[in-house]
C-alpha positions in Angstrom: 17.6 -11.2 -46.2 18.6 -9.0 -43.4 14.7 -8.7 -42.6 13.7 -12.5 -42.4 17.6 -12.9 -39.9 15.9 -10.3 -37.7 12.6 -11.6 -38.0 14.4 -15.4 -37.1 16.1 -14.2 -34.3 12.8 -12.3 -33.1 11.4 -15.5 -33.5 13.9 -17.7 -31.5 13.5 -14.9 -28.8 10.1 -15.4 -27.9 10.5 -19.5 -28.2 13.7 -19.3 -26.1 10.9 -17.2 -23.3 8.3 -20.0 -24.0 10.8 -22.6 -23.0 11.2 -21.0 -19.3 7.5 -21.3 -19.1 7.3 -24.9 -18.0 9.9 -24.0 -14.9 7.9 -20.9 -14.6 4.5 -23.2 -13.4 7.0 -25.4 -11.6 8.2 -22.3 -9.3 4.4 -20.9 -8.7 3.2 -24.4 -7.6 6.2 -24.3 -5.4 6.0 -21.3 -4.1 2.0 -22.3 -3.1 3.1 -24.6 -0.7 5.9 -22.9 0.9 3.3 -19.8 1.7 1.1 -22.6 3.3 3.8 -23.7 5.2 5.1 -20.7 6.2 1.9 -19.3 6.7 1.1 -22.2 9.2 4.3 -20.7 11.4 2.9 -17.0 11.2 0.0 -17.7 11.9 0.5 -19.9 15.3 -0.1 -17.0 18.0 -2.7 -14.8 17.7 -3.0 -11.4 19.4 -6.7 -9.8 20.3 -7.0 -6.5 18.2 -9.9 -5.7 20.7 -12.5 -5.8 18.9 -15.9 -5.1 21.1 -19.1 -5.7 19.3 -21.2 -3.9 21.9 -19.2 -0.7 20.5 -19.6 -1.7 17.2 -23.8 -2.0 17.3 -23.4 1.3 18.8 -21.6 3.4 15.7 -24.0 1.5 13.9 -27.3 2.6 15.6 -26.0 6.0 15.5 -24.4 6.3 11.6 -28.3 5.0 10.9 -29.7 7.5 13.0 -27.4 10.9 11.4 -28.0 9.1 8.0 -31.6 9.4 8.5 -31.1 13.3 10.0 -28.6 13.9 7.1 -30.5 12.8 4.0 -32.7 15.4 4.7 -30.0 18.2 3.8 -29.3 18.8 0.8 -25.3 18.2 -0.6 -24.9 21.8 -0.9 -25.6 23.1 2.6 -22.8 20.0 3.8 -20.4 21.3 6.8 -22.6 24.6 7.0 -24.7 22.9 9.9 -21.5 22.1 11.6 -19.7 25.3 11.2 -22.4 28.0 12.4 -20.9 27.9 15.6 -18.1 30.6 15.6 -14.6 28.9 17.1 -12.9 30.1 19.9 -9.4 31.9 19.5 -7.7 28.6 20.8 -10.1 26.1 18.3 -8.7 28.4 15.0 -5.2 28.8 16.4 -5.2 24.3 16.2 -7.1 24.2 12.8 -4.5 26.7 11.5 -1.5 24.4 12.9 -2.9 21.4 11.7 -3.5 23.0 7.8 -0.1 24.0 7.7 1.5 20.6 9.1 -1.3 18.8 6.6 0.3 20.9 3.7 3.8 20.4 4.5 3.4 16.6 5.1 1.5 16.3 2.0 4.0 16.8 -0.3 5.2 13.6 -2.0 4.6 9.9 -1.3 8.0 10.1 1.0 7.0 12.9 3.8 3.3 11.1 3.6 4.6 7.9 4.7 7.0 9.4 7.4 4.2 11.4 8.7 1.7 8.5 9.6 4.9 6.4 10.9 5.6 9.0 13.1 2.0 9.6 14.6 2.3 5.6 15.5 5.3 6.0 16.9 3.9 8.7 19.3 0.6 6.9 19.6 0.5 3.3 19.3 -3.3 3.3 19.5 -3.5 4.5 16.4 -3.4 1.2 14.6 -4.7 2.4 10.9 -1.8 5.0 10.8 0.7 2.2 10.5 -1.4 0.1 8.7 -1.1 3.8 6.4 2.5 3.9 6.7 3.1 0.4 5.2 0.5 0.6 2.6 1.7 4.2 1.9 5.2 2.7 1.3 3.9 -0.1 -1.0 2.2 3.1 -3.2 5.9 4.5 -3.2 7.6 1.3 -4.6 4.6 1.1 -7.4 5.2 4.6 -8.6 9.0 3.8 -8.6 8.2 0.5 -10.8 7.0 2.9 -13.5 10.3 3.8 -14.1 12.2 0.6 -13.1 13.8 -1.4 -14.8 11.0 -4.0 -15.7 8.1 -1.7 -16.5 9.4 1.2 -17.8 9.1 -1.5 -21.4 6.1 -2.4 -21.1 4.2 0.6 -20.6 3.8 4.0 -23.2 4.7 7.0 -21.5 1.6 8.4 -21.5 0.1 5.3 -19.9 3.1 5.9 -16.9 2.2 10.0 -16.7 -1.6 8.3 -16.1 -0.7 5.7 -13.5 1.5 7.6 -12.0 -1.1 10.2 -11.4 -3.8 8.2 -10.2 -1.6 6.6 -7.6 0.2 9.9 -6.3 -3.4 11.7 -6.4 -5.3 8.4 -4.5 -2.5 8.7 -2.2 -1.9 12.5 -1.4 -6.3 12.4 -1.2 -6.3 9.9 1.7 -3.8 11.8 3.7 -5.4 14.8 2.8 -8.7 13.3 4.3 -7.2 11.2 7.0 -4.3 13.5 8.6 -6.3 16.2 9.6 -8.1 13.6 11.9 -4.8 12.2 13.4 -3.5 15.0 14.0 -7.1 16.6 16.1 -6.8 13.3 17.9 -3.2 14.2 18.4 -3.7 17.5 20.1 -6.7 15.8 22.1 -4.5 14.0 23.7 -1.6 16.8 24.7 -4.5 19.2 25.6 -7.0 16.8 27.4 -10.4 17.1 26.1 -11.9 16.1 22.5 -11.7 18.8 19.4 -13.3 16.1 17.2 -16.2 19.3 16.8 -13.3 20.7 14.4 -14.1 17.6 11.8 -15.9 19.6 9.6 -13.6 22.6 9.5 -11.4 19.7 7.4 -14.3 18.8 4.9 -14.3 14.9 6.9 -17.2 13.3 5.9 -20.3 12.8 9.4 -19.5 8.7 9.1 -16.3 9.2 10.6 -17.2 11.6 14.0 -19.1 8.9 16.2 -15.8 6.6 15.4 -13.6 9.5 16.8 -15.9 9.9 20.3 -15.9 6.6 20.5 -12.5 6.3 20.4 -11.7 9.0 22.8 -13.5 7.3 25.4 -12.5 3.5 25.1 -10.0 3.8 23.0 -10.7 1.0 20.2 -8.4 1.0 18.3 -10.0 -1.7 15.8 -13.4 -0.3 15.5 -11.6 2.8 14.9 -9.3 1.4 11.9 -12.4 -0.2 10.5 -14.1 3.2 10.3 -11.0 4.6 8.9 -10.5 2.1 6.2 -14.5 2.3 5.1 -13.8 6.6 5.1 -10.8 6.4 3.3 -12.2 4.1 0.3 -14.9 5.9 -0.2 -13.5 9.1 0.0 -11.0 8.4 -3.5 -14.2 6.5 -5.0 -16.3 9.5 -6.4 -12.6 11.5 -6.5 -10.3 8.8 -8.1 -11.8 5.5 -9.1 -14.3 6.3 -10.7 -13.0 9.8 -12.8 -13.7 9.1 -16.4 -10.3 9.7 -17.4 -8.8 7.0 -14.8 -11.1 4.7 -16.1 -11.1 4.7 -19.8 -6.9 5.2 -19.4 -5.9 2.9 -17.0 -8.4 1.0 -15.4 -9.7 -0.4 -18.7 -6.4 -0.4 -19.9 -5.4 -4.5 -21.2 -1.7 -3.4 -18.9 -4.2 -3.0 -15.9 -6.6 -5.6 -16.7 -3.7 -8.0 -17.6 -1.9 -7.0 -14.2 -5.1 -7.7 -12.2 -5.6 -11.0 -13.7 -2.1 -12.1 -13.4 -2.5 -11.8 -9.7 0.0 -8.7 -9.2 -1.8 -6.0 -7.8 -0.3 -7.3 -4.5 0.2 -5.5 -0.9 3.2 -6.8 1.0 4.8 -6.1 4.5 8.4 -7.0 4.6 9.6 -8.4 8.3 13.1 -8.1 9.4 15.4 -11.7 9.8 17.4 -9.6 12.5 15.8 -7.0 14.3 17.4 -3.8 15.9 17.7 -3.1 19.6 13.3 -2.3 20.2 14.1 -0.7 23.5 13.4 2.9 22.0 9.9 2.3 20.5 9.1 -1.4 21.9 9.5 -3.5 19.4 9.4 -7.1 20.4 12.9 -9.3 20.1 12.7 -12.8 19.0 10.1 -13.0 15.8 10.3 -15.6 14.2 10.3 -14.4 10.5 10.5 -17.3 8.3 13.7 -17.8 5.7 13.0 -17.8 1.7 11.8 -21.4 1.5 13.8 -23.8 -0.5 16.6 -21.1 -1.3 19.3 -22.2 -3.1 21.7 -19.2 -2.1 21.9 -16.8 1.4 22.0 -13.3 1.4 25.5 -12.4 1.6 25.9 -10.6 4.6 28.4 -8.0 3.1 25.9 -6.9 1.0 22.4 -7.7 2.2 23.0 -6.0 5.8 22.2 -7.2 9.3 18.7 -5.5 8.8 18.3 -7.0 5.4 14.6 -8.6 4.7 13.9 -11.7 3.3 10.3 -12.5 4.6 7.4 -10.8 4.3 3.7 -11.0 4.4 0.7 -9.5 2.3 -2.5 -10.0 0.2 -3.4 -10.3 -3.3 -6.4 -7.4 -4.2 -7.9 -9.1 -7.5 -10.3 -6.3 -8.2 -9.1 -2.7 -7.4 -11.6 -0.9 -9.1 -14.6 -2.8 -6.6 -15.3 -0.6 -4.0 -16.5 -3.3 -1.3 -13.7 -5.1 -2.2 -11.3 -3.0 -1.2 -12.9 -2.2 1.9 -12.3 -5.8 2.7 -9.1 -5.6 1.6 -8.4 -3.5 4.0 -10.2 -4.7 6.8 -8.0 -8.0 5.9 -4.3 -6.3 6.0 -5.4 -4.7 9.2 -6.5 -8.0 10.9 -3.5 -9.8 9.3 -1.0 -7.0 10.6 -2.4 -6.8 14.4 -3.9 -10.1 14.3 -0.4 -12.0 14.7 1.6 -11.1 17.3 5.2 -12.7 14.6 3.7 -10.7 11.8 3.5 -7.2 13.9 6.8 -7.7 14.9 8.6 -8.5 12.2 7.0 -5.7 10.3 7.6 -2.8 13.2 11.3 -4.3 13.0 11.5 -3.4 9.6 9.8 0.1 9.6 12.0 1.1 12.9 14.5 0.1 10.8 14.4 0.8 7.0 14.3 4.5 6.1 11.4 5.1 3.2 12.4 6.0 -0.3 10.6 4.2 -2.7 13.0 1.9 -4.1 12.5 -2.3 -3.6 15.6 -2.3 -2.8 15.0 -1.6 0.5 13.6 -4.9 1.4 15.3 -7.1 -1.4 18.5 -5.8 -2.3 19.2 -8.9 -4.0 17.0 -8.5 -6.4 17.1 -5.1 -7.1 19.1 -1.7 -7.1 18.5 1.8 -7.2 21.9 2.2 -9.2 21.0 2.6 -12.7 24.4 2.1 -13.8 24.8 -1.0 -11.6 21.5 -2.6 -12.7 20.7 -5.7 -15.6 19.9 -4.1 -19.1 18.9 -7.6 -20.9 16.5 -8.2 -22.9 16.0 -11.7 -20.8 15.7 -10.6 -17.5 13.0 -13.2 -16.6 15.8 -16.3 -17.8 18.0 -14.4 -15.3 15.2 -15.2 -12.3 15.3 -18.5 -13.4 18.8 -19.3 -12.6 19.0 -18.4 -8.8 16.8 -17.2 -6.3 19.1 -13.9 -6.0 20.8 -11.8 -8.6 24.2 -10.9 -8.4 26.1 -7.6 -8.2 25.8 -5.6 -11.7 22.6 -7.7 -12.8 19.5 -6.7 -10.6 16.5 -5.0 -11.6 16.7 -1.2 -11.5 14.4 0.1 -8.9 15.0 3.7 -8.3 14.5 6.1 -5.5 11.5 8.2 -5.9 12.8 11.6 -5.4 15.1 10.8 -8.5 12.5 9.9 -11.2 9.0 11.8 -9.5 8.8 15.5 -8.2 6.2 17.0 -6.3 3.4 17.6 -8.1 0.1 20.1 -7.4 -3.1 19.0 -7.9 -6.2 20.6 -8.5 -8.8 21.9 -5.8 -10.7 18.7 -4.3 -14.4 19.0 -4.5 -16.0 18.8 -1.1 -18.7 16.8 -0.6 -19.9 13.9 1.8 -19.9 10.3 0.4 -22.1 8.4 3.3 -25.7 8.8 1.9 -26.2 4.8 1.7 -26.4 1.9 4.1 -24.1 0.5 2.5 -21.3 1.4 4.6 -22.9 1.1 8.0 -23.3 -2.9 7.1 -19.6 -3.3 6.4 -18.5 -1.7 10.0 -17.9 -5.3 11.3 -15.0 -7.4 12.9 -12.2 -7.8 10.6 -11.3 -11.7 9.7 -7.6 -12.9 10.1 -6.3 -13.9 6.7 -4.3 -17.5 6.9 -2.6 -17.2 3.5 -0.6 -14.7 4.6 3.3 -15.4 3.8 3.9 -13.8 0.6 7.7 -14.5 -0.2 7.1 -16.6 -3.1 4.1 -15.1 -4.6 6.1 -12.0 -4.8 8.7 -13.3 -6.4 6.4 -15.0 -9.1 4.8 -11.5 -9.4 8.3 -10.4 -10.4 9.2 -12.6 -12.7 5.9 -12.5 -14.5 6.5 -8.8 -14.8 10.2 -10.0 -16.5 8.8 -12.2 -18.8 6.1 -9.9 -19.7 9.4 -7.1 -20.1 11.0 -9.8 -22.2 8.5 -10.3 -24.6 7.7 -6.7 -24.9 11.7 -6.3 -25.8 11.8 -9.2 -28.2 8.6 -7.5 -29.9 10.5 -4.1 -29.7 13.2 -5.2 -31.5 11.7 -6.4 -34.1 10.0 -3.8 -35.3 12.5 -1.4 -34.7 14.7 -3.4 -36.9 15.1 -1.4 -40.0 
């Protein structure tokens, strides 16, 4: 008896889940026209990233020309051309500094993202490192989620070890590859003359030094970020994407394949309602960030903070594991971030003015806590969504910091090699195209609460057959 009354209630579980689906679809159709229409605001002024395609056919004739030249050395003898030429005392007193800063900044998610923030900060120019810095921070919130209150359900702990690895190692690999090169750029500047001949004392693959000369003369910023972005992907393909242990664990995983087709493997920006006095780093006053559309409730502003952020922008990547996909990917969030003059705003508000830990809450603390004892523990957390846009105190979703649930890890020696021995690449250095779909409040939301109701079944499951 005691089995078929747990089985029943089981049962009534799941149909009581089912019955939110209807409201569910209602909320996601809402939410498609509210991005439109919000979009439509963001989208009004556009700002010129600078793109010059004269430049552009340049970096292209010459990656085809040292593709040529380097496909006639073999992988072994890569860097040795470069580094015959003994350094001068100066040249190994910077490429000392820089390992040791690279190595210090290198050692979680948190110092990563502070690192490229603060390179942009010193050296606006340098669009890609806070196109890094937000992406970097969106990498923090996804390892946190591991261990949040939704997914920490839903997922075996081996399965989180494995994701939480890939992310941390695809992460602490780019900066790896990417600092060394902000940083040379970085001492260019305070010295005067170009060390971009010390590239291949860092292992950075020959695509990237014509974008760096370049640069140093004209100082294009977009051509450069395009470079950067094609480098960058390629550079955790071979090392990340496409291990064989990442792919038979996670990326053929049915969690990762169900996450991808839900529409949840999702990049956002978050953009400050009221923004801080921009006199120190020249922020721009006056964006005009859009409100939740249709809200039923305001932040409390007690709780939620004059800083608090209730808009924000992004992109939906469908296929992670697709290498030219994520290259456009990229190429989109950097045309969407410097394309619009509200959206750059709003989101250099927001980074001036939100410290990074890795916890949501630091762009929706109405939904979400990094107080575990202050956070919702229901088994019906996505009925909860359902009933307001915002959660009140003592039942929002657990979202830790990251220092409190990940330590520093080591990872194994990288293997050195150079990626660009294709074409392939040299076709994708083109001018990136402004996304118009780009207001993601809604979206995100739905992505949250089809991660509850994916927590809720997994509980109601759970509970069944741990009933004795």
């Amino acid at each position: 008896m005691a089995e078929k009354a747990e089985g029943h209630s089981t049962f009534q579980g799941v149909i009581r889940l089912a019955k939110t689906l209807p409201q569910t679809a209602a909320e996601a159709f809402k939410g498609k026209y509210a991005c439109w229409k919000a979009s439509q605001l963001l989208i009004k002024e556009r700002r010129p990233f600078g793109w010059k395609e004269t430049a552009a056919h340049s970096i292209r004739d010459q990656l085809d020309k040292l593709l040529s030249d380097r496909n006639r050395i073999r992988d072994s003898a890569f860097g040795k051309e470069e580094a015959a030429a003994p350094l001068s005392p100066e040249d190994r007193d910077i490429v000392k500094s820089i390992r040791e800063s690279v190595l210090d900044a290198n050692r979680s998610n948190i110092t990563r993202t502070e690192a490229y923030y603060d390179c942009y900060r010193e050296f606006p120019e340098l669009h890609w490192s806070f196109l890094a810095h937000m992406v970097s921070r969106n990498a923090g919130w996804n390892m946190t989620d591991l261990k949040g209150g939704l997914l920490s359900d839903v997922v075996t702990d081996q399965l989180r070890e494995d994701m939480y690895q890939m992310l941390e190692r695809s992460n602490a690999l780019i900066f790896l590859d990417a600092y060394p090169q902000l940083l040379l750029y970085i001492h260019s500047r305070r010295l005067g003359r170009s060390l971009f001949h010390l590239l291949p004392e860092f292992r950075v693959s020959s695509f990237m030094r014509p974008f760096w000369e370049r640069f140093w003369i004209e100082r294009d910023s977009a051509l450069l970020a395009v470079g950067l972005i094609i480098n960058e992907q390629n550079y955790i393909e071979g090392r990340v994407i496409q291990n064989s242990y990442f792919q038979k664990n996670i990326l053929h995983s049915s969690v990762f394949t169900l996450h991808s087709r839900f529409q949840m493997n999702q990049i956002i920006f978050p953009m400050l309602v009221h923004l801080p006095d921009p006199t120190a780093d020249g922020v721009v006053q006056n964006v005009a960030v859009p409100p939740y559309e249709e809200a039923e409730e305001s932040p409390e502003k007690d709780d939620a903070g004059p800083n608090s952020c209730r808009g924000m922008v992004g992109l939906i990547l469908e296929r992670f594991s697709n290498l030219e996909e994520r290259i456009a990917f990229g190429k989109a969030l950097y045309a969407m971030l410097f394309g619009y003059k509200e959206v750059l705003t709003g989101v250099q508000a927001f980074a001036a003015a939100t410290a990074h830990r890795g916890s949501r809450q630091e762009y929706w603390p109405k939904l979400f806590t990094s107080e575990k004892k202050a956070a919702l523990n229901s088994p019906q957390e996505s009925t909860e969504l359902l009933k307001s846009e915002w959660l009140p105190k003592g039942r929002r979703f657990y979202s830790p910091p990251l220092n409190e649930v990940w330590h520093d890890m080591a990872y194994e020696p990288i293997t050195s090699y150079d990626w660009f021995k294709t074409k392939t690449a040299i076709d994708q250095v083109t001018r990136p195209k402004r996304p118009i779909f780009i207001e993601m409040t809604h979206a995100h939301r739905f992505a949250v609460q089809k991660t509850a109701l994916t927590h809720d079944v997994e509980r109601a499951v759970t509970c069944s057959d741990d009933a004795p």
